[in-house]
C-alpha positions in Angstrom: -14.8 2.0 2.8 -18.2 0.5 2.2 -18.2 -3.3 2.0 -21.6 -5.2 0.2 -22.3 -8.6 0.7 -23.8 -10.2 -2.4 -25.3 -13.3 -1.2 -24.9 -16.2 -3.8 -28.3 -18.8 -4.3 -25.7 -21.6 -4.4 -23.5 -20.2 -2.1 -23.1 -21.0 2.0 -25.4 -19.4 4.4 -23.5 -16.2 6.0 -22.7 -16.5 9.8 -20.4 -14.3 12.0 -17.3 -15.3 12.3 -16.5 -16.7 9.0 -13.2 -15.3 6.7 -13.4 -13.5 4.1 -10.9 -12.6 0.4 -10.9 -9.2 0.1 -9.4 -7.1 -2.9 -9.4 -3.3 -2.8 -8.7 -1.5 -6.1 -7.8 2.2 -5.1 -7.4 2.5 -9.4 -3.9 4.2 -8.4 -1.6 3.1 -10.9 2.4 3.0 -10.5 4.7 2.7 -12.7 8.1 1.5 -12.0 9.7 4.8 -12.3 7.0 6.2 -9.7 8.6 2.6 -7.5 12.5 3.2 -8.1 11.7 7.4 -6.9 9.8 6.5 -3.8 13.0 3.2 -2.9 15.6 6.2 -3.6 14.0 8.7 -1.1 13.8 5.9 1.4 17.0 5.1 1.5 18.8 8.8 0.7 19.9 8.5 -2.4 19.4 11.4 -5.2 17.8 10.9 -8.5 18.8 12.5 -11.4 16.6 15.6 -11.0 17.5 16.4 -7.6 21.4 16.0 -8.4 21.5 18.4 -11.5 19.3 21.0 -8.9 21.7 20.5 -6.3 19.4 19.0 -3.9 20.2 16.3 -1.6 18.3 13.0 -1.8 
């Protein structure tokens, strides 16, 4: 991850040790189908694929 600091005219003078907000956009997008699979498998329980195929979880 590369980080740039954009230094603002109006904006404080940087100095180590101050905080930062940080938001990371990976552009991955879930849906909640994509959610409700991955909360299934977690806790062992088959969808409705893996039943009709016979597979556990």
């Amino acid at each position: 991850m590369r980080v740039a600091v954009e230094p603002q005219p109006d904006g404080p003078v940087l100095r180590s040790g101050m905080s930062a907000v940080v938001t990371v956009d990976t552009g991955r997008e879930r849906t909640l189908a994509s959610v409700w699979a991955d909360v299934r498998r977690w806790l062992g329980i088959a969808g409705p694929a893996a039943a009709a195929a016979g597979r556990p979880g």
